[in-house]
C-alpha positions as CSV (number, residue, x, y, z in Angstrom):
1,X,-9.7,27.6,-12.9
2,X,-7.7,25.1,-14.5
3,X,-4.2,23.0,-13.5
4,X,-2.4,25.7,-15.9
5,X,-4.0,28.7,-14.7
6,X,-3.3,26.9,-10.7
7,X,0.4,26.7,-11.9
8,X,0.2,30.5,-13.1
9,X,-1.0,31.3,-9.9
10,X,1.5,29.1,-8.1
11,X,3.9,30.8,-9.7
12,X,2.6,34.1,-9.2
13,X,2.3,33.6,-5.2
14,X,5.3,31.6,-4.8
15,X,7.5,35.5,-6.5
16,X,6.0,37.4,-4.1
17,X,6.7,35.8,-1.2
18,X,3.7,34.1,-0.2
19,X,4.9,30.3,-0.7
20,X,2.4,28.3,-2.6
21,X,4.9,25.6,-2.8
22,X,5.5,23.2,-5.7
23,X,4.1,24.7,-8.8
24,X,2.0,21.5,-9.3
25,X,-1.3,22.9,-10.5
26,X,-3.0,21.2,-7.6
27,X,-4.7,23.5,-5.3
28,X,-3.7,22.1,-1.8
29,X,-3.4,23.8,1.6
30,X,-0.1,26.0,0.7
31,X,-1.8,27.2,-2.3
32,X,-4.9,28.3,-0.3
33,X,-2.9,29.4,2.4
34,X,-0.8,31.5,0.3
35,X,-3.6,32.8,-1.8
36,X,-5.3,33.9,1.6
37,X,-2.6,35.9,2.5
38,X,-2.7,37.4,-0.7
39,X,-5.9,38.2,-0.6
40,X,-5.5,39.5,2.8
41,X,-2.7,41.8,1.8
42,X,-4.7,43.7,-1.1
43,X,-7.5,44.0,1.4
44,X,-10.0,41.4,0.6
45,X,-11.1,39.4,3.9
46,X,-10.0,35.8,3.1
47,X,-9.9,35.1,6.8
48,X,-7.2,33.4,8.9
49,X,-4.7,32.4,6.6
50,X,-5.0,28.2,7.3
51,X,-5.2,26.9,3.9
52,X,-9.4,26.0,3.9
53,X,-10.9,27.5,1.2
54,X,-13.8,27.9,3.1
55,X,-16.6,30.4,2.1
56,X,-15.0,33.5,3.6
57,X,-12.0,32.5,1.3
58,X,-14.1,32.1,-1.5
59,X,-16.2,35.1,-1.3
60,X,-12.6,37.2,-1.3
61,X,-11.6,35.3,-4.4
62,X,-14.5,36.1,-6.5
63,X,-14.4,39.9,-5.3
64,X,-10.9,40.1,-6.0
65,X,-11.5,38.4,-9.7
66,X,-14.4,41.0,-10.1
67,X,-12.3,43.5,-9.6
68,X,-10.9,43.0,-13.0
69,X,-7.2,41.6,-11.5
């Protein structure tokens, strides 16, 4: 993903009460750790929320984007 679709995202995270942080575009640890509680709430594993996208995170991303968000 791009800085604009990262800002989109941030944006997205940040409404729902998961606290990505500055809307920036850069994907630092409150983005990830945000997007892993995310993740975590629509029941893909991302792991421990603590803001690593490390493969367990990354595997939940891409199923989540399969899914057809």
């Amino acid at each position: 993903m791009g800085t604009n679709s990262w800002k989109a995202a941030q944006r997205m995270l940040n409404a729902w009460g998961y606290n990505a942080g500055t809307v920036d575009g850069a994907v630092g640890p409150n983005t990830i750790r945000a997007l892993q509680k995310f993740l975590n709430a629509v029941g893909e594993n991302a792991g421990t929320p603590d803001g690593i996208a490390g493969p367990q995170t990354r595997a939940a991303f891409w199923n989540y984007n399969a899914t057809g968000c």
